[in-house]
N, CA, C and O of each residue as an XYZ file, in Angstrom:
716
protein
N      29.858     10.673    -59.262
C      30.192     10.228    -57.927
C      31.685     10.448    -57.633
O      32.102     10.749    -56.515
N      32.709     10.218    -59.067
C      34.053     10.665    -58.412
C      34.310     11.908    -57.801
O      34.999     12.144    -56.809
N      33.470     12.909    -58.742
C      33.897     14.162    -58.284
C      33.194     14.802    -57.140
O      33.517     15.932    -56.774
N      32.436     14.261    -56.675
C      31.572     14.547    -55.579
C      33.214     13.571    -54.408
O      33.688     14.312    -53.547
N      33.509     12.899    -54.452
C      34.547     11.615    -53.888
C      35.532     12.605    -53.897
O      36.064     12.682    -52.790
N      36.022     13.461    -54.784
C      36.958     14.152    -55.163
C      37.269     15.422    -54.248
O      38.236     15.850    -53.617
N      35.928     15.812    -54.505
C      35.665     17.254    -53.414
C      35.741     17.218    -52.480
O      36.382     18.054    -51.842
N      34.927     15.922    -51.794
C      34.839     15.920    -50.669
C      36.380     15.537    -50.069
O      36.721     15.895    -48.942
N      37.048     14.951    -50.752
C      38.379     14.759    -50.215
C      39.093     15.588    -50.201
O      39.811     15.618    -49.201
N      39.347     16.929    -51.479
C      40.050     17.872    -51.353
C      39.947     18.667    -50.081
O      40.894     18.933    -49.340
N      38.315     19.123    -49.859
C      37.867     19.770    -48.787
C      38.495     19.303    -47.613
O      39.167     20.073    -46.926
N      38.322     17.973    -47.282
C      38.597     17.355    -45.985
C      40.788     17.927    -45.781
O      41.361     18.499    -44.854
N      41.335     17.382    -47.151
C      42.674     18.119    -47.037
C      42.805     19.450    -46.693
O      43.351     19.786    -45.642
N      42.405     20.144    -47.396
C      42.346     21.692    -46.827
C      42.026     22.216    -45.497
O      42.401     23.238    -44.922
N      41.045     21.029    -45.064
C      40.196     21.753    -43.222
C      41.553     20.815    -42.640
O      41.851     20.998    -41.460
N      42.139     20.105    -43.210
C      43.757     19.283    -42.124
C      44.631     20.145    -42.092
O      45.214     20.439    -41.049
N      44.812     20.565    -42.960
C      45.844     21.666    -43.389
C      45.015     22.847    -42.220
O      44.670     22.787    -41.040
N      44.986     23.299    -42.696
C      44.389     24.562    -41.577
C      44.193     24.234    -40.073
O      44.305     25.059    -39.167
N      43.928     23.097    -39.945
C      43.630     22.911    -38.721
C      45.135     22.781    -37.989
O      45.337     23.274    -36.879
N      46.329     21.948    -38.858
C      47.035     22.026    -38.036
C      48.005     23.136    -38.108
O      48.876     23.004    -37.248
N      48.165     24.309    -38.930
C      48.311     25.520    -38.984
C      48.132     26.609    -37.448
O      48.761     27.436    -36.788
N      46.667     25.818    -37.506
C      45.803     26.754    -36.347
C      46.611     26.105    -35.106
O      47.035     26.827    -34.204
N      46.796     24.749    -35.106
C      47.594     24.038    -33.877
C      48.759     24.764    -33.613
O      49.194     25.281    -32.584
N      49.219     24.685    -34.891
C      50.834     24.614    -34.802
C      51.023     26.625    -33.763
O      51.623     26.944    -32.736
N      50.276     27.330    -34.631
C      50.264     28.779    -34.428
C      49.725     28.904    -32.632
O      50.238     29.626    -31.776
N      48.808     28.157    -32.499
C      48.197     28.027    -31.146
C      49.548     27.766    -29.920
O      49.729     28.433    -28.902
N      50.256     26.751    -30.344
C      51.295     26.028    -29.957
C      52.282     27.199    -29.306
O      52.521     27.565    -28.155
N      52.774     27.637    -30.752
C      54.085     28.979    -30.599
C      53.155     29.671    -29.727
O      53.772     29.957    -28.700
N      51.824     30.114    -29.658
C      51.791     31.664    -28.752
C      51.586     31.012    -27.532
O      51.743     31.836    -26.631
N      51.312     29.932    -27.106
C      50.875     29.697    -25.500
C      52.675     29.508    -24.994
O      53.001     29.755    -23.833
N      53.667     29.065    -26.004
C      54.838     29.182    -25.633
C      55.581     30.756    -25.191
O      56.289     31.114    -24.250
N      55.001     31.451    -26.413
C      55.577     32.845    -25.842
C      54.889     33.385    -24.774
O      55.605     33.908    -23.920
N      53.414     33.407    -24.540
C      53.021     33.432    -23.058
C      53.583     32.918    -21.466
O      53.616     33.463    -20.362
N      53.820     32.149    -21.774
C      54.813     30.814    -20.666
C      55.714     31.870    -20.565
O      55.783     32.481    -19.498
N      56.386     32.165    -21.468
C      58.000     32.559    -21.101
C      57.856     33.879    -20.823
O      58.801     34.210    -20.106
N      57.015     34.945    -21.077
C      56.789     36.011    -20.411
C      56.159     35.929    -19.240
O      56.713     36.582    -18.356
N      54.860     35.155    -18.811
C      54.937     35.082    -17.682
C      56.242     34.583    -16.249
O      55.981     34.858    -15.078
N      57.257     34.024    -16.552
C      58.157     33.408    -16.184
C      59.259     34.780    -16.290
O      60.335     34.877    -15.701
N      58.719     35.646    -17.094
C      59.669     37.105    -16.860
C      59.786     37.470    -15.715
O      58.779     37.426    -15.009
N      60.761     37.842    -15.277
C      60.700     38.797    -14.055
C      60.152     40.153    -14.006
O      60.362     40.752    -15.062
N      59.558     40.793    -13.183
C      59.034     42.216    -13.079
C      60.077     43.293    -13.181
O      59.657     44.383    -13.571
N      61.503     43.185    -12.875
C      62.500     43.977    -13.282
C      63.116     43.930    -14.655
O      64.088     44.629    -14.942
N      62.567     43.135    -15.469
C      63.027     42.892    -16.883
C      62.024     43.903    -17.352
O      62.630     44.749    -18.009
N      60.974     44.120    -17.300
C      59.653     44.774    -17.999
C      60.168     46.572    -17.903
O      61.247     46.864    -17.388
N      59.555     47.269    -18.273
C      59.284     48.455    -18.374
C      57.613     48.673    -18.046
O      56.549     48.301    -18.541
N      58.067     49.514    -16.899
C      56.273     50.025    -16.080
C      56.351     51.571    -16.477
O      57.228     52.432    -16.410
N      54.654     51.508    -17.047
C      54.091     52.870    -17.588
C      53.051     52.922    -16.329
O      52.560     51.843    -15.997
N      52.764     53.822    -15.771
C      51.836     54.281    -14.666
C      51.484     55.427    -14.957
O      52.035     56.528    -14.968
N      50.005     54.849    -15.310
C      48.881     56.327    -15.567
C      47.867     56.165    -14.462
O      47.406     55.112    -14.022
N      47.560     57.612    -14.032
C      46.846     57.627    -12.888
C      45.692     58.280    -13.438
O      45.536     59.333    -14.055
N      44.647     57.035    -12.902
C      43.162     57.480    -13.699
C      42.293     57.343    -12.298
O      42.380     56.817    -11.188
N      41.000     58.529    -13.428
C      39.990     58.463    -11.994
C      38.723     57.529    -12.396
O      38.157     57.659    -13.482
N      38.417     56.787    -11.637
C      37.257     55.850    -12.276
C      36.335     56.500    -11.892
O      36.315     57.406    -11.059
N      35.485     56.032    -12.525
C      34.114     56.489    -12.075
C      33.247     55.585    -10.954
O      32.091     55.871    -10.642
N      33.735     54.841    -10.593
C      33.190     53.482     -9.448
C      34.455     53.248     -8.720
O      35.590     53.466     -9.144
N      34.065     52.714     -7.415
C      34.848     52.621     -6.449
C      36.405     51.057     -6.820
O      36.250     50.235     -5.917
N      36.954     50.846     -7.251
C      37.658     49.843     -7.502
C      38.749     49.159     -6.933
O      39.947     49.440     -6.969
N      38.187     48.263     -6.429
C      39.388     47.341     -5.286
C      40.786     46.919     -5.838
O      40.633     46.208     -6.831
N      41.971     47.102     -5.555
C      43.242     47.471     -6.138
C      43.078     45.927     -6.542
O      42.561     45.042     -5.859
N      43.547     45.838     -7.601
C      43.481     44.187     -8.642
C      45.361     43.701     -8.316
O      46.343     44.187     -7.755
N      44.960     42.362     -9.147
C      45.919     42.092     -8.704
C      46.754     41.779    -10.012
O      46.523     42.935    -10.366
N      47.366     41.374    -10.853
C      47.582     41.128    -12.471
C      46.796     40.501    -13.260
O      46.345     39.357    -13.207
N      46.681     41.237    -13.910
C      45.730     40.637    -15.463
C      46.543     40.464    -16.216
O      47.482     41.259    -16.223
N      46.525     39.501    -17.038
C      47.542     39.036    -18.156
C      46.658     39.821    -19.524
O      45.461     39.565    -19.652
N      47.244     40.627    -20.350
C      46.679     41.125    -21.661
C      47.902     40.839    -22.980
O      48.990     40.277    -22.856
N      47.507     41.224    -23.788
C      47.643     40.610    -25.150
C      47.678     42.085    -26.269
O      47.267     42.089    -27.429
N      48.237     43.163    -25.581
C      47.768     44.678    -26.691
C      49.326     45.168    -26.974
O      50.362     44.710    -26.493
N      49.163     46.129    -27.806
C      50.410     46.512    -28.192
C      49.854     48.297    -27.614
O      48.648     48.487    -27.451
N      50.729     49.303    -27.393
C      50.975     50.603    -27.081
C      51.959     51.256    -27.892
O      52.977     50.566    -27.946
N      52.047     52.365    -28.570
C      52.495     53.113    -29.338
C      52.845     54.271    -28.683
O      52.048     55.209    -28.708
N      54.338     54.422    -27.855
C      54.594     55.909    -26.855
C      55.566     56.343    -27.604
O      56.526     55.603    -27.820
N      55.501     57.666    -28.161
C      56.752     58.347    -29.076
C      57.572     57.398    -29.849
O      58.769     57.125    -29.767
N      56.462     56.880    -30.764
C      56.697     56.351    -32.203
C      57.890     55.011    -31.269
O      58.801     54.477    -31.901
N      57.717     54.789    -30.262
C      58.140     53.135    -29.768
C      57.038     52.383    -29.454
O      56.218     52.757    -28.616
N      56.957     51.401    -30.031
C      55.833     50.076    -29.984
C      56.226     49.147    -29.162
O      56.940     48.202    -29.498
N      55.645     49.413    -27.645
C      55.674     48.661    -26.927
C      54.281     47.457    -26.780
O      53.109     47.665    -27.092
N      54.868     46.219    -26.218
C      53.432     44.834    -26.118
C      53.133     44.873    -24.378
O      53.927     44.769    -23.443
N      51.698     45.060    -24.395
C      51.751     45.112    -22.807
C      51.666     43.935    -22.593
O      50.999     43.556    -23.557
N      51.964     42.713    -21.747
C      51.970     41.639    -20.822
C      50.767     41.596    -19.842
O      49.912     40.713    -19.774
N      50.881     42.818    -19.036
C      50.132     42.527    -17.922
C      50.050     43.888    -17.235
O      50.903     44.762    -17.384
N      48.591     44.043    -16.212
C      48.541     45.216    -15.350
C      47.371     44.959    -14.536
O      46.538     44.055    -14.475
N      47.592     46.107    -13.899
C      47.142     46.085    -12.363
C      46.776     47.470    -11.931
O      47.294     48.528    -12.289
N      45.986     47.312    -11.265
C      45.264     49.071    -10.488
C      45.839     48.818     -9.295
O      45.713     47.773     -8.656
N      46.433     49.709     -9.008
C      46.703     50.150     -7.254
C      46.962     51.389     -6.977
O      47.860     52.009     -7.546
N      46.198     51.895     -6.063
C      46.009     52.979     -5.874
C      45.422     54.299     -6.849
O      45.850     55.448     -6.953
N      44.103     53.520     -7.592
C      44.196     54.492     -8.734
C      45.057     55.142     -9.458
O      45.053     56.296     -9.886
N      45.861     54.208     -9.558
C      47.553     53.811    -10.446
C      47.043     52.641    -11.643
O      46.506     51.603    -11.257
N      47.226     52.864    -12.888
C      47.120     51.561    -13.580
C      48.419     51.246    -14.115
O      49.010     51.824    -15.028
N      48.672     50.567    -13.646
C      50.209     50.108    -14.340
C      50.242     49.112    -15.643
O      49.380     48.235    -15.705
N      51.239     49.230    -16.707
C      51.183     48.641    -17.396
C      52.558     48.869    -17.703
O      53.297     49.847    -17.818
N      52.684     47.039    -17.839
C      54.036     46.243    -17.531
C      54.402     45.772    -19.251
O      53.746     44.987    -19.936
N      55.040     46.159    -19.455
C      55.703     46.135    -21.145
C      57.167     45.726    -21.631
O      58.121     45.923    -20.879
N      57.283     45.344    -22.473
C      58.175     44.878    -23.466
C      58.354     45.534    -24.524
O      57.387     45.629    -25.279
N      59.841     46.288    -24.964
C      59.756     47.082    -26.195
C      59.305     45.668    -27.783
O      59.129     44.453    -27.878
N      59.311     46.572    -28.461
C      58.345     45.186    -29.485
C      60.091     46.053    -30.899
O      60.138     47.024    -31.653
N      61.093     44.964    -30.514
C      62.119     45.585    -31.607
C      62.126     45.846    -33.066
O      62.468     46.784    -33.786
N      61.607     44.634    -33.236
C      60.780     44.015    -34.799
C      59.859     45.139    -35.234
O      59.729     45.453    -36.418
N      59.330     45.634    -34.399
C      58.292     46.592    -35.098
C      58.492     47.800    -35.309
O      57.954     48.487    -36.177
N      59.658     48.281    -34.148
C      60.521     49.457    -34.162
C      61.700     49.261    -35.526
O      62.208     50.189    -36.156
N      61.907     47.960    -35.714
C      62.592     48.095    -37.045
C      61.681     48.349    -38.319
O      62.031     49.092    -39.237
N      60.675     47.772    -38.293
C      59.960     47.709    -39.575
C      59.797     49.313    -39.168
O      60.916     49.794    -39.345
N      59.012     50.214    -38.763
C      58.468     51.349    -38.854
C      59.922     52.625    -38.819
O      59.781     53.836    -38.990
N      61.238     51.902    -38.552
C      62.528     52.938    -39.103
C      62.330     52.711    -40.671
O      62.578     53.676    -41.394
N      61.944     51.628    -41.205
C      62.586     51.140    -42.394
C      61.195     52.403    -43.400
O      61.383     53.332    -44.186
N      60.134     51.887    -42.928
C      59.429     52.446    -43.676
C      59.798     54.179    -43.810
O      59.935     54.742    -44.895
N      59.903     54.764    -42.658
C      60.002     56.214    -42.112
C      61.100     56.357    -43.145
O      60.941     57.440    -43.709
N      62.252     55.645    -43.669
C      63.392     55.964    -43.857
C      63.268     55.940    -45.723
O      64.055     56.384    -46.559
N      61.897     55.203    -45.898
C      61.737     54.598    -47.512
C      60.908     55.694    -47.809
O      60.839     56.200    -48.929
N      60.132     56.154    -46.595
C      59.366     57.619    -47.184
C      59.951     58.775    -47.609
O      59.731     59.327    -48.687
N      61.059     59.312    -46.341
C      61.840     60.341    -46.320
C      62.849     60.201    -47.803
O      63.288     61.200    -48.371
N      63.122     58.710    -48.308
C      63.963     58.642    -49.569
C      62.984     59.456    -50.433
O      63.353     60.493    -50.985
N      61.682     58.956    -50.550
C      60.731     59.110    -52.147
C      60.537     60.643    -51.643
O      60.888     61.333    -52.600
N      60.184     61.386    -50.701
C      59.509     62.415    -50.332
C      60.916     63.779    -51.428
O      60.928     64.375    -52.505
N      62.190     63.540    -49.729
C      62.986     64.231    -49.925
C      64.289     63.923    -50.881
O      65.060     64.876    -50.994
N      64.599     62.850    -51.506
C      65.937     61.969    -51.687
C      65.716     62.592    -52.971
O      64.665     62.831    -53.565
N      67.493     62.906    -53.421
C      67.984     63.233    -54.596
C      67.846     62.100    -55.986
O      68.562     61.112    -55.827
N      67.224     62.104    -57.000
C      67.378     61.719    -57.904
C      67.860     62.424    -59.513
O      67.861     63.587    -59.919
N      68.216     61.218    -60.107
C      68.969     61.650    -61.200
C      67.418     62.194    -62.393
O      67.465     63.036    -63.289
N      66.500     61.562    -62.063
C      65.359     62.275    -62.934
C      64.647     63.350    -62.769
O      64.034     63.574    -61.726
N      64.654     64.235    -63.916
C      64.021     65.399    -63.350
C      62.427     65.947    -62.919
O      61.982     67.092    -63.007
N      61.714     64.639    -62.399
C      60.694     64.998    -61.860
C      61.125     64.936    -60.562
O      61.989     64.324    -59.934
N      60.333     65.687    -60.358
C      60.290     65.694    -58.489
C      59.816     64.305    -57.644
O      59.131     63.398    -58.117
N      60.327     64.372    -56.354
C      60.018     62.868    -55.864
C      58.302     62.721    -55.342
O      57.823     61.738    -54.775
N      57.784     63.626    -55.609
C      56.418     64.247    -55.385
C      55.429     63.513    -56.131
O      54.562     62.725    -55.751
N      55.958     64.228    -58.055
C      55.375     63.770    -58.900
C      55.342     61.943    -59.238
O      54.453     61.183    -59.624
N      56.531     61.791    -58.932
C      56.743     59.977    -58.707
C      56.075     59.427    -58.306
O      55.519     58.413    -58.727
N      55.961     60.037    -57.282
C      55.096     59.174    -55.991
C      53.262     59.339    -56.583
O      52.519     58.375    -56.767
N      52.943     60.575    -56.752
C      51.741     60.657    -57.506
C      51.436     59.502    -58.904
O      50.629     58.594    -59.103
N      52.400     60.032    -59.567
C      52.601     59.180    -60.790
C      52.243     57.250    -60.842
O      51.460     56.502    -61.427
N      53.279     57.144    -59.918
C      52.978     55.672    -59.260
C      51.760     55.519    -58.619
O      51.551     54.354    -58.279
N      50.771     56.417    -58.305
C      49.578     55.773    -57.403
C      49.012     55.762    -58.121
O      48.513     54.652    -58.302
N      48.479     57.113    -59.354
C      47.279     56.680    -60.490
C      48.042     55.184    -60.864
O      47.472     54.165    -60.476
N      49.324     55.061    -61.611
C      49.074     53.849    -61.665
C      48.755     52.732    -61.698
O      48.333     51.995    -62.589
N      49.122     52.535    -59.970
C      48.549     51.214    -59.209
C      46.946     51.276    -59.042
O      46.101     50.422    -59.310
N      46.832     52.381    -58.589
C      45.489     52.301    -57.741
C      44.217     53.284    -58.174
O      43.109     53.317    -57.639
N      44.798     54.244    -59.537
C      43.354     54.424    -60.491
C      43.215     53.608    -62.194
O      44.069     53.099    -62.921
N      42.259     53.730    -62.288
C      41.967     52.643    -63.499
C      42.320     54.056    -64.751
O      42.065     55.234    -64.500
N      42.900     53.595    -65.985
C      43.321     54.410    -66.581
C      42.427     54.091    -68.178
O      43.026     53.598    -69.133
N      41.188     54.402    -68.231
C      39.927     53.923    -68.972
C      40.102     55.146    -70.080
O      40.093     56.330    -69.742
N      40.280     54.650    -71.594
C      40.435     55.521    -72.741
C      39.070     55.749    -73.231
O      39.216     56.116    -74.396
N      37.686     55.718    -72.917
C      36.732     56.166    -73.198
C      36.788     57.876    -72.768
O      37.427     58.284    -71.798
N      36.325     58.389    -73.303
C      35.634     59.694    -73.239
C      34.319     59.937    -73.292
O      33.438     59.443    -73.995
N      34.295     60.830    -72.392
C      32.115     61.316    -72.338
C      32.485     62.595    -72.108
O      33.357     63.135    -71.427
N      31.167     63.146    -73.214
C      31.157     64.446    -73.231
C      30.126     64.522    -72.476
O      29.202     63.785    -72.821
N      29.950     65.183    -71.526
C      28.980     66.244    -70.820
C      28.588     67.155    -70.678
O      28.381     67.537    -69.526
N      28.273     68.006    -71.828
C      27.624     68.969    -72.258
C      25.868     69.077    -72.859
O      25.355     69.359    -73.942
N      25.395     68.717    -71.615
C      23.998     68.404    -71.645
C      23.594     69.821    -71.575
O      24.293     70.670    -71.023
N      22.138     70.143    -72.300
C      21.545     71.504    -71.515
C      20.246     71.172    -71.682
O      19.792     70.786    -72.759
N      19.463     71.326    -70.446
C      18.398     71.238    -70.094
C      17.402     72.378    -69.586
O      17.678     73.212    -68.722
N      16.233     72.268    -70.255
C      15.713     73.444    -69.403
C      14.820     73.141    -68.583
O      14.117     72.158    -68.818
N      14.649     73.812    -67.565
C      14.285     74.085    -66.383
C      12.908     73.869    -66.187
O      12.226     74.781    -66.652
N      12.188     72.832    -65.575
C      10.663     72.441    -65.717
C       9.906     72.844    -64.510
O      10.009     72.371    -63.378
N       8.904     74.069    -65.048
C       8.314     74.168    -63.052
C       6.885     73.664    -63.574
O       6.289     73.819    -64.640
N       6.537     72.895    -62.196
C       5.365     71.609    -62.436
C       4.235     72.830    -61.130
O       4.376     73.553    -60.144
N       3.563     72.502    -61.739
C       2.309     73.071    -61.085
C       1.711     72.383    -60.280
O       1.822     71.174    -60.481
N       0.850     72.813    -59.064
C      -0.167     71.669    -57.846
C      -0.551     70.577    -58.920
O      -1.157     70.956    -59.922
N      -0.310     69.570    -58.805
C      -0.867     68.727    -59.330
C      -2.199     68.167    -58.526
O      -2.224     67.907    -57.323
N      -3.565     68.008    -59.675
C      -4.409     67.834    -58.797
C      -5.009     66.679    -58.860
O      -5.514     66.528    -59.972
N      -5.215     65.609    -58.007
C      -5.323     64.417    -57.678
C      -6.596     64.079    -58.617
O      -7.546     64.838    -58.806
N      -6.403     62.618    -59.240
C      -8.027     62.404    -59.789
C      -9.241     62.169    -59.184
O      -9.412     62.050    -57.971
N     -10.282     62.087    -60.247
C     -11.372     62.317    -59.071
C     -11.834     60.720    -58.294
O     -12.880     60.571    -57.663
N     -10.937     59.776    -58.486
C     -10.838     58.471    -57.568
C     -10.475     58.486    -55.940
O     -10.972     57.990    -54.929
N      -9.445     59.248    -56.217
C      -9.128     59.190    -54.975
C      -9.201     61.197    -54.299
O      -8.472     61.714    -53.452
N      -9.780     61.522    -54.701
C     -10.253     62.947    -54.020
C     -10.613     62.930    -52.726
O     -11.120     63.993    -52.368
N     -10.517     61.961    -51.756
C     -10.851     61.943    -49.981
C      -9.329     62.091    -49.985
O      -9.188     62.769    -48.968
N      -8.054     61.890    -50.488
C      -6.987     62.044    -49.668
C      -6.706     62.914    -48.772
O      -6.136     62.743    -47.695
N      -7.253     64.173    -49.390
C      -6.980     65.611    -48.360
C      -5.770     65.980    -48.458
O      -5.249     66.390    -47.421
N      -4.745     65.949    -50.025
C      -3.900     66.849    -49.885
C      -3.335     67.064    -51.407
O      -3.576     66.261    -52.308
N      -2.886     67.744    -51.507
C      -2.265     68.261    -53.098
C      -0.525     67.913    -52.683
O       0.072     67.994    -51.609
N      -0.030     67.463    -54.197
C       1.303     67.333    -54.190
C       1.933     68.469    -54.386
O       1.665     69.159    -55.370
N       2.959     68.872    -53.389
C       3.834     70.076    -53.895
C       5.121     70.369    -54.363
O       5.506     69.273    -54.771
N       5.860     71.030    -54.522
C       7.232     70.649    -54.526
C       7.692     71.243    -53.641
O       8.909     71.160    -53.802
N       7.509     71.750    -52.868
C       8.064     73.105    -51.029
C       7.503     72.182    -50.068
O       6.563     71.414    -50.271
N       8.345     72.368    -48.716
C       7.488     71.784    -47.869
C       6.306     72.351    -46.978
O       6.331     73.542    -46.667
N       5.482     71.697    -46.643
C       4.599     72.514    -45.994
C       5.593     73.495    -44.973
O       6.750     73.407    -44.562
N       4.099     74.800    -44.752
C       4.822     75.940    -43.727
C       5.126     75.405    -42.391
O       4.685     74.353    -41.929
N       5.803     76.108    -41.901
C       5.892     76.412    -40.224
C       5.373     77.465    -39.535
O       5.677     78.654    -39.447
N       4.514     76.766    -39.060
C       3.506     77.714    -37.995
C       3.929     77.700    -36.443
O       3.028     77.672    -35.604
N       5.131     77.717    -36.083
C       6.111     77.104    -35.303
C       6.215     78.704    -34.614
O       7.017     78.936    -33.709
């Protein structure tokens, strides 16, 4: 009974914990919503692509969205957009944080790819080297596979005399085409 007392209490800690995680996280984004809506329309950056719908569509008025856009390796967050005039506009925010992380990486590749080192493998082989590593299993068994088999051709096999109404012989080809 304790540990049944036990569990059930740990459990109940863990769904508190999370729950107010989920609050707390809920909290921060309806705040950063607020304050972008409260943006001005001259603070934003407008992308206008002109699309043809396929249905007639009454010019809208703002939709609030939640996506990110990727235009010449800049990661912009769209806010919000609107159709007018078979115009879709989309009202954005550069996303800096992400434009930093993706210099940093670009800049950690170009090191391992092209960057001078004092060892004389290439930054090629490194990089290879390091992935069996991490990410193949490096298993000291050996199997030889040098099987030889010969070649078995099986003849119509002909059905017993139990079931002789089937009306067909097994083959190994498929039936013809009379096509």
């Amino acid at each position: 009974m304790k540990k049944l007392a036990s569990l059930f209490l740990t459990f109940t800690l863990f769904y508190n914990v999370f729950g107010f995680y989920m609050m707390f996280a809920d909290q921060k984004e309806q705040t950063w919503v607020a304050a972008m809506e409260n943006t001005q329309n001259s603070d934003f950056k407008i992308f206008k692509v002109k699309i043809n719908p396929y249905a007639y569509i009454v010019d809208s008025g703002f939709e609030y969205v939640n996506e990110d856009v990727v235009v010449k390796n800049t990661t912009f967050h769209v806010f919000k957009n609107r159709i007018q005039n078979n115009v879709l506009e989309l009202y954005c925010l550069k996303k800096v944080q992400q434009n930093g992380i993706s210099a940093k990486i670009q800049s950690w590749v170009d090191h391992q790819l092209f960057g001078h080192s004092s060892n004389n493998d290439s930054p090629i082989k490194k990089i290879l080297k390091s992935f069996i590593k991490d990410y193949l299993q490096n298993d000291t068994l050996c199997y030889q596979l040098n099987y030889s088999q010969k070649a078995l051709v099986a003849s119509h096999a002909i059905l017993p005399k139990s079931i002789l109404l089937s009306g067909y012989y097994t083959v190994n080809h498929p039936p013809p085409n009379f096509i």
